[in-house]
N, C-alpha and C positions, 0 to 999 in steps of 0.2 A: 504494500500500500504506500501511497507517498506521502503516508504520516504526519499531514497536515490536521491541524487542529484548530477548532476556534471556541470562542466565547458567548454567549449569547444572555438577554434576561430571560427569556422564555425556555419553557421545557422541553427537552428531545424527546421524541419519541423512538427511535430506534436508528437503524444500520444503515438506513437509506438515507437517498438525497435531501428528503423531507425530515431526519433525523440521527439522532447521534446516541449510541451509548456507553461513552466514555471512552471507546477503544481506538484503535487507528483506523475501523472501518469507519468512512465518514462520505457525504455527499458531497458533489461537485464544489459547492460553496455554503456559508449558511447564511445569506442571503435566498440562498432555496432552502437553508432546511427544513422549515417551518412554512413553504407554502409550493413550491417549483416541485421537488420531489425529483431531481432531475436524476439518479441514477450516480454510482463512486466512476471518482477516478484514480487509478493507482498509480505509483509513482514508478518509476522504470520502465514504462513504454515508451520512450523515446526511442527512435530510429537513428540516433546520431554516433554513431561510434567515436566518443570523443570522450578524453578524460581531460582533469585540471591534477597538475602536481601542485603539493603541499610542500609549506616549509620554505626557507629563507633562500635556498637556490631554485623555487618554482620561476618557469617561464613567463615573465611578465605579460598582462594582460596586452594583446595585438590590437587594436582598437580602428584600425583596416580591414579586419577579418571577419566576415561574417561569418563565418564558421567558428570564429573562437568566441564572438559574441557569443551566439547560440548555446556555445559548452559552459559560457561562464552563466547564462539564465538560468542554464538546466542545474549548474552545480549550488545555486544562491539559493539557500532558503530566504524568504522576505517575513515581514509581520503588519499585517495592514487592518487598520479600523475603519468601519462606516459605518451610515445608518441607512436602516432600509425602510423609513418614516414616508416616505414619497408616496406608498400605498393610501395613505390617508387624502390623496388629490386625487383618488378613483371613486370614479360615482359607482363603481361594484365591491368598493372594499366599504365596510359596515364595523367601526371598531366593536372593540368590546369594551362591557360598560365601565371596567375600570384597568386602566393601562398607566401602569408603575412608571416611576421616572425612570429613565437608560432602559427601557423594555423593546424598545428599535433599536438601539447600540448596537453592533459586533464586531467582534475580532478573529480574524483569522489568520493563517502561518504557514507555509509550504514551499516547494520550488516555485521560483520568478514564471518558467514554464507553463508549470500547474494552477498558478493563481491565473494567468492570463488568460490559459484555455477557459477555466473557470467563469472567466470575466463574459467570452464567447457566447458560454452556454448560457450564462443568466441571463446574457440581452436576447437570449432568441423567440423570434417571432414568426410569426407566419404571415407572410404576403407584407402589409405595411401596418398591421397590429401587431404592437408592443405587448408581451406576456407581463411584465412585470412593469410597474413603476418607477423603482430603484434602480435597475440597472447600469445608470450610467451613473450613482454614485459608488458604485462596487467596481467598476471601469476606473474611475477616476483615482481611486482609492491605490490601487494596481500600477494604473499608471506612474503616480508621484512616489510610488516606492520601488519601482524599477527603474526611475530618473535619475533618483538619490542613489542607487548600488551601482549605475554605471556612474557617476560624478563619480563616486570615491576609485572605484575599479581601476579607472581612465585617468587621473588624476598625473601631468607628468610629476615625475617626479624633482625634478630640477626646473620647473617653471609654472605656474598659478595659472595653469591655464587645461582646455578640454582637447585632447588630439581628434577627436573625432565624434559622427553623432551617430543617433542611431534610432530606428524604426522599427517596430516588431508588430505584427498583424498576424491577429490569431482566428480563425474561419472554422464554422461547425454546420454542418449539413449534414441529414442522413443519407444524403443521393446526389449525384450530382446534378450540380442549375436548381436547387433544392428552392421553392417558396418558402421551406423550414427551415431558420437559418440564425443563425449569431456570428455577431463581428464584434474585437475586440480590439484596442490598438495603443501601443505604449510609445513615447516619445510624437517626433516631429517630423511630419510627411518629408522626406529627402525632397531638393528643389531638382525641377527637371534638367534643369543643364548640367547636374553635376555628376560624376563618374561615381556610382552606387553597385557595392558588392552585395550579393544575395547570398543567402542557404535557406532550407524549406526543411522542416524536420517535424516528423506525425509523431503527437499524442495520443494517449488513448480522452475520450469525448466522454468517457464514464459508462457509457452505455455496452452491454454486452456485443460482441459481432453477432447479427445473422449470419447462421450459416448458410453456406451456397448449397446442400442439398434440399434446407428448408425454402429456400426461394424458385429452387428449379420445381420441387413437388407443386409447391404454391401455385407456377405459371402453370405448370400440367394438368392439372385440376379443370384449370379454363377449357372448354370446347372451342374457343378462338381466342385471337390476341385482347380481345378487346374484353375480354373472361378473365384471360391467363394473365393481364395487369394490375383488373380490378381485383383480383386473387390476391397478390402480390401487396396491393396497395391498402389492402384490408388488415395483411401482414404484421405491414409497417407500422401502419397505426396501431393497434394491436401492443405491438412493442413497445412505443414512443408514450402511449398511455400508459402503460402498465411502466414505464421508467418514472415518466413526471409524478403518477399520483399511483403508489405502490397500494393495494388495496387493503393490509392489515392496518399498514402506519394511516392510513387516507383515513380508512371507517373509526380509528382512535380518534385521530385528530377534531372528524366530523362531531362526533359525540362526546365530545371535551367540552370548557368552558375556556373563557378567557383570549389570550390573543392567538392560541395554536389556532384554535376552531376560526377565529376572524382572517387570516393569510389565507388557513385552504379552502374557504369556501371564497375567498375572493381569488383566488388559483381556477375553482372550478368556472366560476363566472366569464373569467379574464380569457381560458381558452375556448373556452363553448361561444361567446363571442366570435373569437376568430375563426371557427368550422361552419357559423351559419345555426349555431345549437341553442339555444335558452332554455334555460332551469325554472320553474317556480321560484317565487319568492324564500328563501330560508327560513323566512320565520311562520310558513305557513307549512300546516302539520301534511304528513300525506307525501309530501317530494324528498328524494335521495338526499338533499343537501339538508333536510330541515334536520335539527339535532334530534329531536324524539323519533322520528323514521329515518335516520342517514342510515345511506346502503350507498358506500364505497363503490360496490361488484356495478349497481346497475347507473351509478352517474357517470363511472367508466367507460360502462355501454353507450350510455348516449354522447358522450363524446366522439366515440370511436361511428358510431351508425348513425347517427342524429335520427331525427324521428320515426323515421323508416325502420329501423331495428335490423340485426344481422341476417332475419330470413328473409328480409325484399331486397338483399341487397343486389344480386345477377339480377333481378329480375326490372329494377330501375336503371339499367344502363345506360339506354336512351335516353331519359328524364337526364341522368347524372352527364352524360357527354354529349348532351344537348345544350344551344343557347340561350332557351328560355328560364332556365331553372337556374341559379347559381349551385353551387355542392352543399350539401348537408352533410355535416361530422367528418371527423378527420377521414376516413378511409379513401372518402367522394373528394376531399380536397386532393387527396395524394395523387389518386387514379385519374383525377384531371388535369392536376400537373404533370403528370407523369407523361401521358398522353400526348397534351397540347402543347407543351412547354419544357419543361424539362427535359426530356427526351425530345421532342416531334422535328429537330433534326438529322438525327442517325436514326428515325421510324422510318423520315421519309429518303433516306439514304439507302436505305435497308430496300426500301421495296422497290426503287431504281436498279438494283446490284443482283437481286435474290427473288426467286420463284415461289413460291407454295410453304412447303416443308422446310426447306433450307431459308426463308425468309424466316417462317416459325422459332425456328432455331438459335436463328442470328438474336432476333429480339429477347428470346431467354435468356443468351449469352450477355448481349445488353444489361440487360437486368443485373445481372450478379455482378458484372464489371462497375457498376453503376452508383449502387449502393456500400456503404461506405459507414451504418450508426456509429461504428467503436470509436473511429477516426476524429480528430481536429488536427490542422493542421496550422502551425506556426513560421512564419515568414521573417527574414531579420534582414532586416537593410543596412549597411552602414555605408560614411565616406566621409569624407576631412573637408572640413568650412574653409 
């Protein structure tokens, strides 16, 4: 695990991204842990085969190198505080009726890497809705502590002054051209005329991999492509819900009092918005989100199906990738980006190149090439002023 830690006024509820119990399993951030739910991220997936030597004859920091940038993020653990009080500017967040002083406070601690991606996943939205309120104080928060460890890093030593600057851009999608998506970005945009070195090195996103025989079964399932996607894209979502709002810590939280219960049902609100979904009011008895009947399992569902439910789902196709209708619940949003967008240039590449079964094929193949949950991927720019 990459053994980050944080602090919070509020109670954890467990292992997930929604929760902490004490140990080193922890979630993406705890700015989600209490409402995001977003799924761990462990520390040693990096793809960068790069160490730092220790000790008084260690190779001084290259501050041209983006490649030793990258090893020096990856090796910095940082410590960063925010608040995630900005909920309280959402007409779907509903406090709770008595909220302590520093009850939004947190603090958190890990590699520069790991907060970043972090930073990624807490801002991610769908299409042009923002999941969260906070997010760009938990950006920011990331930012000014990875400004500060390159000052000192970079610092020449025989002169008060910066050798070089630096950019780092952290990206989360679960597919690629994804409408689902977080961006995260530490320092100051390089200017275009000037000579910038790159390296690109993948995180793990927190989220488990799909595996590629559960996406090839998924496509197979379809009697046609346009089956074998929305199969796939039922999948996804599927996934993606059961990361954000894990359903033991979710049905806790739901039937709690206090500020757990006020984050996840302003969680639930915030993305059933974004799929096209609305929930009942919370406080009225009878709906998944209200605390006397929360059912975790079924506000899941309607995320994931929106009102249609999982058994009309093949059978709304037309309706779902038709122009009339926008999509309903995450599945219908996946399977229509998937389709029209995200893909619908290497669908219509495919069907220029490829016949029948071998066109069938290509687009399975697609698919698994495509998608990408576990992944975030980190960008480091540097070059000298």
């Amino acid at each position: 695990m990459r053994g980050r830690h944080s602090s919070n006024g509020a109670r954890d509820d467990g292992p997930n991204r929604s929760m902490r119990n004490g140990t080193d399993e922890r979630a993406v951030s705890t700015v989600l842990d209490v409402s995001l739910a977003l799924l761990l991220i462990s520390a040693s997936v990096l793809v960068l085969g790069l160490y730092l030597e220790d000790g008084t004859g260690a190779e001084r920091f290259d501050g041209t190198s983006a490649e030793r940038t990258a090893e020096t993020l990856a090796a910095t653990t940082l410590s960063i505080q925010y608040d995630i009080g900005g909920v309280e500017s959402s007409d779907s967040y509903v406090p709770p009726g008595l909220t302590p002083s520093g009850a939004y406070e947190r603090a958190e601690y890990g590699p520069a890497t790991g907060l970043l991606a972090d930073a990624a996943v807490t801002n991610a939205g769908i299409g042009d809705h923002e999941l969260l309120a906070y997010g760009d104080e938990y950006e920011d928060a990331v930012d000014g502590s990875i400004g500060s460890t390159l000052v000192g890093a970079d610092r020449d030593r025989n002169q008060d002054h910066h050798r070089h600057r630096v950019y780092a851009v952290a990206v989360w999608e679960p597919y690629e051209n994804a409408s689902i998506r977080g961006r995260a970005t530490a320092g100051e945009r390089p200017p275009v005329d000037e000579d910038v070195g790159s390296a690109t090195i993948t995180v793990s996103s927190g989220l488990p991999p799909l595996e590629e025989a559960a996406i090839r079964d998924a496509y197979d399932r379809g009697d046609d492509r346009e089956e074998g996607i929305t199969l796939v894209a039922e999948l996804l979502a599927e996934r993606l819900v059961e990361g954000y709002f894990p359903p033991e810590q979710s049905q806790h939280a739901l039937e709690s009092q206090g500020l757990d219960r006020s984050l996840k049902v302003y969680h639930y609100r915030e993305t059933a918005a974004a799929v096209g979904v609305e929930f009942d009011d919370p406080d009225d008895e009878g709906g998944p989100l209200s605390r006397s009947t929360a059912n975790a399992t079924a506000a899941n569902e309607r995320l994931v199906y929106g009102e249609r439910g999982p058994e009309t789902m093949l059978d709304d196709l037309q309706e779902w990738f038709g122009d009339e209708d926008e999509p309903n619940g995450l599945a219908a949003v996946i399977a229509d980006d998937l389709r029209n967008d995200a893909l619908a240039p290497e669908l219509e590449e495919i069907d220029r190149e490829y016949d029948d079964e071998a066109a069938d094929e290509r687009v399975e193949d697609l698919l698994v090439e495509s998608i990408a949950l576990e992944e975030a991927t980190i960008t480091v720019q540097t070059w000298e002023p």
